[in-house]
Structures are given as C-alpha cells and as structure tokens.
ZAMARGU-4260 file (C-alpha; in steps of 0.2 Angstrom, whole numbers, plus 5000, padded with zeros to 4 digits):
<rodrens>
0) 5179/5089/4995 | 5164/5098/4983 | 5156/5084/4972 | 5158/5088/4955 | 5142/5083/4948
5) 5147/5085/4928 | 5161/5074/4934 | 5149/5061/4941 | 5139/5060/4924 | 5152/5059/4914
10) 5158/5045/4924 | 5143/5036/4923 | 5141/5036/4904 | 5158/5026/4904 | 5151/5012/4917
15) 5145/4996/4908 | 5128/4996/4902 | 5115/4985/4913 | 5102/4987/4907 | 5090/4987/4890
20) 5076/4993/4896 | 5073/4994/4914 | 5056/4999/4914 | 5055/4976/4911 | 5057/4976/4929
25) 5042/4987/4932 | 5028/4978/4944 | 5016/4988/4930 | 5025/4982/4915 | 5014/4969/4906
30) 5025/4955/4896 | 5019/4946/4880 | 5022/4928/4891 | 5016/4926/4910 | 5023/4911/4915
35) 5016/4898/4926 | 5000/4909/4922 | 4991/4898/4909 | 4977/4890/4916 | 4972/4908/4924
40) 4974/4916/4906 | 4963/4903/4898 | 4950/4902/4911 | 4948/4921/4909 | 4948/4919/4892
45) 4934/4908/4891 | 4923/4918/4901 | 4926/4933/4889 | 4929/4925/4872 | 4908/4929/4872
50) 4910/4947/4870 | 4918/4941/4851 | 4900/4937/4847 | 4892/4949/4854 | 4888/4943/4868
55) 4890/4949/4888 | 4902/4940/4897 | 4895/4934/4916 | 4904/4946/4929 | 4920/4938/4936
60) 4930/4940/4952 | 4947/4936/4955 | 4955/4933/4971 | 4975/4929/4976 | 4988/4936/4990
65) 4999/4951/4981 | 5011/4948/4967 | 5001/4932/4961 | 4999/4941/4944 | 4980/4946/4944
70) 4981/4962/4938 | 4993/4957/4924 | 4982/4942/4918 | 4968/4952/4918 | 4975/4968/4906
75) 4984/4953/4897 | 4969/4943/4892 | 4962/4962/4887 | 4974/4965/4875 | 4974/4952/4865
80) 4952/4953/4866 | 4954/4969/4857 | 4968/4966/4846 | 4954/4952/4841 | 4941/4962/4839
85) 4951/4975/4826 | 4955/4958/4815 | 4938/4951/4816 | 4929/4971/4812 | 4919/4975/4827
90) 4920/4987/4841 | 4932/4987/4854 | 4925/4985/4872 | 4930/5001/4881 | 4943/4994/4899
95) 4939/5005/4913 | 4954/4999/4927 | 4951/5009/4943 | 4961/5006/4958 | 4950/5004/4974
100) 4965/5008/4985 | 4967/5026/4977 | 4949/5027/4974 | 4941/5023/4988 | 4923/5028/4991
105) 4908/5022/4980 | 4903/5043/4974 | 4921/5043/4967 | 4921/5025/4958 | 4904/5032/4947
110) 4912/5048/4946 | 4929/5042/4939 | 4919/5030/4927 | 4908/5048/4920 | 4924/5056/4919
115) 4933/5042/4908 | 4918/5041/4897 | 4917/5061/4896 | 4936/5069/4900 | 4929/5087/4892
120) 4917/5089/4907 | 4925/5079/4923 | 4912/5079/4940 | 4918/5089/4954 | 4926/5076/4968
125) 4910/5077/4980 | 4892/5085/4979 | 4882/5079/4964 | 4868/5069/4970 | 4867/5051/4967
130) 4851/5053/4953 | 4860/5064/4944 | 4874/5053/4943 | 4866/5038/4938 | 4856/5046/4925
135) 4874/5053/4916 | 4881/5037/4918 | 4869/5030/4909 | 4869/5043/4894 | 4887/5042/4893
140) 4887/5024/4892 | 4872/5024/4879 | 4882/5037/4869 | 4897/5023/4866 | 4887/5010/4861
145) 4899/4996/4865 | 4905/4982/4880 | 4911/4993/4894 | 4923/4981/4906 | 4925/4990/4924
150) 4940/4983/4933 | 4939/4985/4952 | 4955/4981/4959 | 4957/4981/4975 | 4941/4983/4980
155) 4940/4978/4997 | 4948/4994/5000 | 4933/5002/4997 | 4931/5012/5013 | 4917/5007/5020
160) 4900/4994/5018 | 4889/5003/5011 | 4904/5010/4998 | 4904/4992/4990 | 4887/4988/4992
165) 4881/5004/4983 | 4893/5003/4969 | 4891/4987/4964 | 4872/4986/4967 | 4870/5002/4955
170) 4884/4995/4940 | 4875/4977/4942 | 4858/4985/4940 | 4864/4997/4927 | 4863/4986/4910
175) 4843/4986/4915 | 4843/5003/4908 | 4854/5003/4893 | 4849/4996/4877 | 4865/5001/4866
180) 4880/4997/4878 | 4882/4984/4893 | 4892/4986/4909 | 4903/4970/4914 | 4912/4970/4931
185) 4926/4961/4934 | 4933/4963/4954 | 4949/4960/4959 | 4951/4955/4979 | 4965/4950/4991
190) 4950/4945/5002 | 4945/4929/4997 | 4928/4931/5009 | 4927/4947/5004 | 4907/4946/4996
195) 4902/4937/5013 | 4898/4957/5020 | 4890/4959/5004 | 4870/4964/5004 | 4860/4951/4999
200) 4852/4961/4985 | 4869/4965/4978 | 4874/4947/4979 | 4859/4941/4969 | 4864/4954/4956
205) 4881/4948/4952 | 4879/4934/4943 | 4897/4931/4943 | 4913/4919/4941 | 4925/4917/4954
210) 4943/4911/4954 | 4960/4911/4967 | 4976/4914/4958 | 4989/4903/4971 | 5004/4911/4977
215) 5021/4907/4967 | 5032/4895/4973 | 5052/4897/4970 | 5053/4889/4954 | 5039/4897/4946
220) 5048/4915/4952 | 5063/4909/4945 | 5055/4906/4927 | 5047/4925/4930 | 5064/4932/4933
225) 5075/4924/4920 | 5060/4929/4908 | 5060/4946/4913 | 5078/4947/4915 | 5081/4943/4896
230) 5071/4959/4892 | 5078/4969/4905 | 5097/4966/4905 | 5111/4965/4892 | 5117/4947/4888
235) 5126/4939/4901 | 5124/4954/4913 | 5115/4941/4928 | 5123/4924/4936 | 5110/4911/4936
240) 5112/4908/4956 | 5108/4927/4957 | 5089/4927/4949 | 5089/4909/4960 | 5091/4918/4976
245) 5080/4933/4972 | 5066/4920/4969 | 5069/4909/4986 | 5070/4926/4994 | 5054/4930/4989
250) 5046/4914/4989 | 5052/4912/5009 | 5043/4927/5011 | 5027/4925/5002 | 5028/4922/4983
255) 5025/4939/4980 | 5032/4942/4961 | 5032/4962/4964 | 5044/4957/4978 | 5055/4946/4968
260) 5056/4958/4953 | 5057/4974/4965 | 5074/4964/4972 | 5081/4960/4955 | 5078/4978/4949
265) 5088/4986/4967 | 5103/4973/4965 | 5105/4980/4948 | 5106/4997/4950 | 5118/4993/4964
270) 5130/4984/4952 | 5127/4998/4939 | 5133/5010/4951 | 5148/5000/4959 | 5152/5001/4939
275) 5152/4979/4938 | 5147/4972/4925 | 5138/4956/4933 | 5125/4951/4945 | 5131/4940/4960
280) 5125/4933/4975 | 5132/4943/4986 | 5122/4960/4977 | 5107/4952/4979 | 5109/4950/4999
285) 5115/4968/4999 | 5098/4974/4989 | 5089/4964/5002 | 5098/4973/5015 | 5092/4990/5007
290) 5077/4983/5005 | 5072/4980/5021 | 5082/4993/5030 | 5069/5000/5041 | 5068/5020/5036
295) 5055/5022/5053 | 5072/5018/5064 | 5083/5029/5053 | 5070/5043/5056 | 5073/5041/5075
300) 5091/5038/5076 | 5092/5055/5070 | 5078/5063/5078 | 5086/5081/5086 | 5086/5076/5105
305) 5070/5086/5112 | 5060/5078/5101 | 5070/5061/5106 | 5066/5066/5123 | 5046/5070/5119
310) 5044/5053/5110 | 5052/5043/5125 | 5040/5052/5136 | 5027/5046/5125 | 5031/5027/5125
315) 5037/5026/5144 | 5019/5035/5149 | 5010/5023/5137 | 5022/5007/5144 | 5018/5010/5161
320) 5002/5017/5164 | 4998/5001/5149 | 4986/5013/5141 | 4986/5016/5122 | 4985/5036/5123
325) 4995/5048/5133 | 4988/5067/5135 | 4998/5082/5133 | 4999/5085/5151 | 5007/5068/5154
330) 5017/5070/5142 | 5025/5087/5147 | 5027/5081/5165 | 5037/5064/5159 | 5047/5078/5147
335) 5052/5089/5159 | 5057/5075/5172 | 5069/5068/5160 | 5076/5084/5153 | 5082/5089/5171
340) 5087/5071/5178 | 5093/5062/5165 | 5099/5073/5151 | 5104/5089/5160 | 5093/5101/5147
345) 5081/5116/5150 | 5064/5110/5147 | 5055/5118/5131 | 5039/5127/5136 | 5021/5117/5132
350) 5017/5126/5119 | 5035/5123/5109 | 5034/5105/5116 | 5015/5104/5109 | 5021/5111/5092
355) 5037/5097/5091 | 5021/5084/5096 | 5012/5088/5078 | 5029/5087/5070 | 5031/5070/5075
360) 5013/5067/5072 | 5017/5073/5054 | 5030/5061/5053 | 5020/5046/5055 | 5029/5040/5070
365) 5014/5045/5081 | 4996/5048/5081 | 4987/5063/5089 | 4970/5068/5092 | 4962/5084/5100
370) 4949/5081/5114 | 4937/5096/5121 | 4927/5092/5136 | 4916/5108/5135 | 4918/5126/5140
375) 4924/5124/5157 | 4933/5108/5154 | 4946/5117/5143 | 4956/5105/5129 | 4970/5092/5128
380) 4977/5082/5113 | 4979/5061/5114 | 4994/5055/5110 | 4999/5036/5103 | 5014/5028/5095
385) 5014/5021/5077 | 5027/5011/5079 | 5034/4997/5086 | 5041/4995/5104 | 5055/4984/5097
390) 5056/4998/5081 | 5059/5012/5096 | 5070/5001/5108 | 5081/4996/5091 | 5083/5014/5084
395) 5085/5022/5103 | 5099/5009/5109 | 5111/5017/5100 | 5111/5034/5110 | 5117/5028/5128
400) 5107/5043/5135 | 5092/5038/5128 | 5095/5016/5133 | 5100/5021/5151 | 5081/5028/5151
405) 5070/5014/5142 | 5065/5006/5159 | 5062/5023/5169 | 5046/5025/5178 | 5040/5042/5178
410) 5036/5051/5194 | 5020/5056/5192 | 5017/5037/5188 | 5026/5029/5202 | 5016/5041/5215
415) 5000/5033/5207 | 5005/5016/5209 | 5014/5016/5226 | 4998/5011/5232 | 4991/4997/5224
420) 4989/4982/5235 | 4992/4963/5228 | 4974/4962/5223 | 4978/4978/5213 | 4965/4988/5224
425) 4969/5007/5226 | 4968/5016/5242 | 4970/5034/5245 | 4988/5039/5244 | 4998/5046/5260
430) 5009/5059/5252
</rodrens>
C-alpha cells in the first residue's frame, strides 16, 4: 500500500502534544538553574567576578568525564558576567568558544580567533605565516579594547604537541603586547593530565586555576531530568519512575548527563509517535534499545553478498595469519576460494573486487592503505578491519552461508602452516 504522506501529517497534528519546547532536551541548551552545579558555578565565579573591576581574571582549566556540565557552567557563569556588566555600565568582555575537536590544529585556533574578531576579511584555512598572524591578532584585539575570554574546549584534541604547545604559549604571551585589551584563556579537558606533555615554557606561562567537575550520580541526574523535563514537556506528560530510570540508566553507565537527556528526548518522540500521551518505563527501555542498537551490524547484515564475501576474506586472512593487515592479493585468493567452495558464485575480477574494497573502506567498516615498493616492485593496498571480531561474528550469524565459514582456514594459509613444527620453527615445504 502507497504511504499517503498528506495523510501522515495530518494525522500527526491530531496526536497529543508532548512536547513544549523540545529544543530543552538539547545537550547545547543552557537552563537558567544547573543543579547539583553550585559549587562549580561559584568557584568560577570567583575567579572571574575580577573582570567587574577591571581587572584580569588568572587563566582557568577545567577538567571532568563527558556530560559533567563543563561547558554549560562555563557559558552559564558568562551570561550572567555580562548581563552584569550592562547594569553596572562597562564593556562587555567579548566570549570566544572554539571546539578543539572540530578545530583541531594550532594555525586554525589563531585563525578562527582573527576571524571572529574581523568576519568582513576571514584568513584562508592554511598558508599565512605565523608572524603575520600574530601581528593581526594583536591589532584586532587592540582595535576592541575589552577582556577577550578564549574557551578551549576540548582541547586535548588538539592534533598534535606542538598544536597545544604553540597555541597556548602564543595566547599566554600575547597580553605582553597589548595595552588596550587582554586575552584570558579558560581550557576545557577530559584529560585530567593533560598539561603534564606541556612545554615547560608554556606551563610557566599559564598562571592558571584548575578544577575537576565529578561525574553525576543517579540522583543528581534525576534532579537534571525532572528540571529539564518541566521545560520540555506538557504537564503531566512523564511518570516519575520514567525520568528515574533514565537517570540509573545513565548513571550505571557513567553519569553522563548528555546521555541521560539524549535518552529522555528518544523515549519521547517514541511515545509522540505511538500517539500516547504518557512516558512509561517500558518506553524508556525501548529508547535504550534504539539507542544502542548497533548501526555498524545493521550495515553488514545487509551488505550485498560479494561484498560479505570480501569482508569475510579480510577478517579470516587477518584471524589466521594474526596479522593486523591483509594485502590485496590475499585478499583476492581467500575471495575467490570461498566464492567457488562455499557459496557457489563466479568470482568478481580484482579490479571489481578492488573497487568493492574502497567501498567498504568508505564505509567505515575497514581501513585501507596503498603501498609502492618502487618501480619494479609494482603496488598493493593493506587492508584492516574497523570493527570488532564480535561486531562481525554477531552481524554475519544470521546468514547460515556466511556462519558455516567463520572458522574456515584459507588454503593459501593452511599450505603455509602445514609445516610449523612444535617449536613453531618453519622448514621448507614439500608440496
């Protein structure tokens, strides 16, 4: 039967109403309260409550496992810093947040600060010598005569040493040349050794305070739930048991809070599309379920069978020779063995197998490299798997084809090993 899409909308304007606003559940969403957050909030505060006098706050960083609300405190605390400075009459200090994951090299830190302070005339993604860089920044920050606060979050994803070390040596050094602005830096880690790599000269530079945000425990993510849930939802729309479970789910895990309010957000949209009209127990074990329903082993499961075929050859090559990388003519031996003996098929050619190889890779559920060994040596492309033995036993098992094959030894490994004393010596082989 066609789906009758006008239908379906129409339909779903007459289901109950869940939700008020759903962007509440939002891991980005910042609330007016963060419970169980208090002491954080005003140990930040007093570091920064300087800037209100014009003075320069010390240079803080933060450390804590994901979802212990570091990132929220911080842009909280900032808020209210400037609603402060509107009422008392003096400039605002300019918030700078740049995600170290997303940004992730030391050129693009500096270059996303010039291009925040001057959007009219952005710096090209690579190529402007370091010099040249500096000297902008510093104009640019001169011209805005205020507190600039750099937020670095995430910053142990910075890509490399000498990333982290020239980034924040340079934005420590930097208020050395400015008389009419200062730079305050505030890092945001989920390393808590993450200075000990530091360079010594940027270490002595930092002059900053440190503090661990602790992980959440079930009742504090309960209290974060039923907070948020009172913004999020329509009255009455959640049973208490419901945001109790979400919150032992996630403190079991880790006390992640994104985790808890990502659960809370799936079970309602289940129960607004099932058309109920209340959160339950049971929805939240379902949103788990789709939670953590692994999209890897649904990828595989439905893999067309030649490229079931390649990726079996990949992982028995790699289990049996116990090496982490298979090359391409391993890999088109193994494919073509078990395209004739086990599953009865005509064996692709290499260079179609080679192609269905760089699908996979695109995939994600391989890695690939391509090896030269010199003119005469010719060219062959290393193969590994991404993913997990268990991930690729799980989502293979179901096809009976494919099970029946999981222990095979490949001939071209057998006649290797057939000669392998105790000792695990090799000898030549008599074939």
């Amino acid at each position: 039967m066609e789906f009758n899409l006008d239908k379906f909308f129409d339909d779903y304007l007459e289901k109950p109403q869940i939700f008020r606003n759903r962007n509440c559940l939002s891991a980005n969403f910042i609330p007016d309260e963060l419970p169980h957050r208090t002491d954080q909030i005003r140990i930040i505060a007093q570091i920064m409550a300087c800037t209100l006098k014009n003075s320069i706050p010390s240079n803080l960083f933060i450390y804590g496992k994901t979802g212990t609300g570091k990132t929220a405190v911080v842009k909280h605390v900032s808020q209210k810093l400037n609603e402060k400075c509107i009422e008392i009459g003096i400039p605002n200090p300019n918030w700078l947040y740049i995600n170290c994951n997303q940004v992730t090299s030391g050129y693009r830190v500096l270059a996303t600060i010039c291009n925040y302070l001057d959007p009219e005339n952005p710096l090209p993604p690579t190529g402007t010598p370091r010099d040249i860089m500096i000297e902008r920044l510093i104009t640019l920050l001169e011209s805005k005569n205020c507190l600039c606060f750099i937020i670095l979050d995430e910053i142990d994803s910075l890509k490399d040493k000498e990333s982290k070390d020239s980034v924040l040596y340079i934005l420590t050094r930097i208020n050395e040349n400015l008389i009419n602005s200062k730079v305050n830096i505030i890092g945001i880690s989920n390393i808590l050794n993450f200075k000990d790599d530091l360079d010594p000269r940027v270490l002595s530079s930092l002059c900053e305070e440190e503090m661990v945000f602790p992980a959440y425990n079930a009742i504090e993510l309960y209290d974060i739930l039923r907070s948020r849930a009172a913004l999020a939802f329509q009255p009455n729309m959640c049973e208490e048991g419901s945001l109790r479970l979400c919150a032992a789910i996630a403190a079991k895990e880790n006390g992640d809070a994104r985790r808890a309010l990502s659960l809370l957000r799936k079970c309602a949209e289940i129960v607004e599309r099932m058309g109920k009209t209340m959160l339950s127990r049971t929805d939240v074990l379902t949103a788990q379920y789709e939670l953590e329903k692994d999209t890897t082993e649904e990828f595989i499961k439905n893999l067309p069978v030649q490229q079931k075929i390649i990726l079996l050859s990949i992982y028995l090559n790699q289990k049996h020779k116990k090496t982490p990388e298979s090359n391409s003519g391993e890999i088109y031996t193994t494919y073509k063995e078990l395209s004739k003996k086990v599953y009865s098929l005509n064996a692709l050619t290499a260079k179609r197998v080679a192609d269905l190889v760089k699908e996979l890779d695109l995939s994600g559920v391989i890695s690939s490299r391509l090896v030269s060994f010199g003119r005469k040596g010719g060219r062959t492309r290393m193969v590994s798997l991404k993913v997990r033995d268990s991930q690729l036993k799980s989502s293979l098992g179901d096809d009976d084809r494919c099970k029946a094959v999981l222990e095979y030894v490949p001939s071209h490994i057998r006649r290797t090993d057939i000669n392998v004393d105790l000792e695990g010596h090799r000898y030549k082989a008599l074939l």
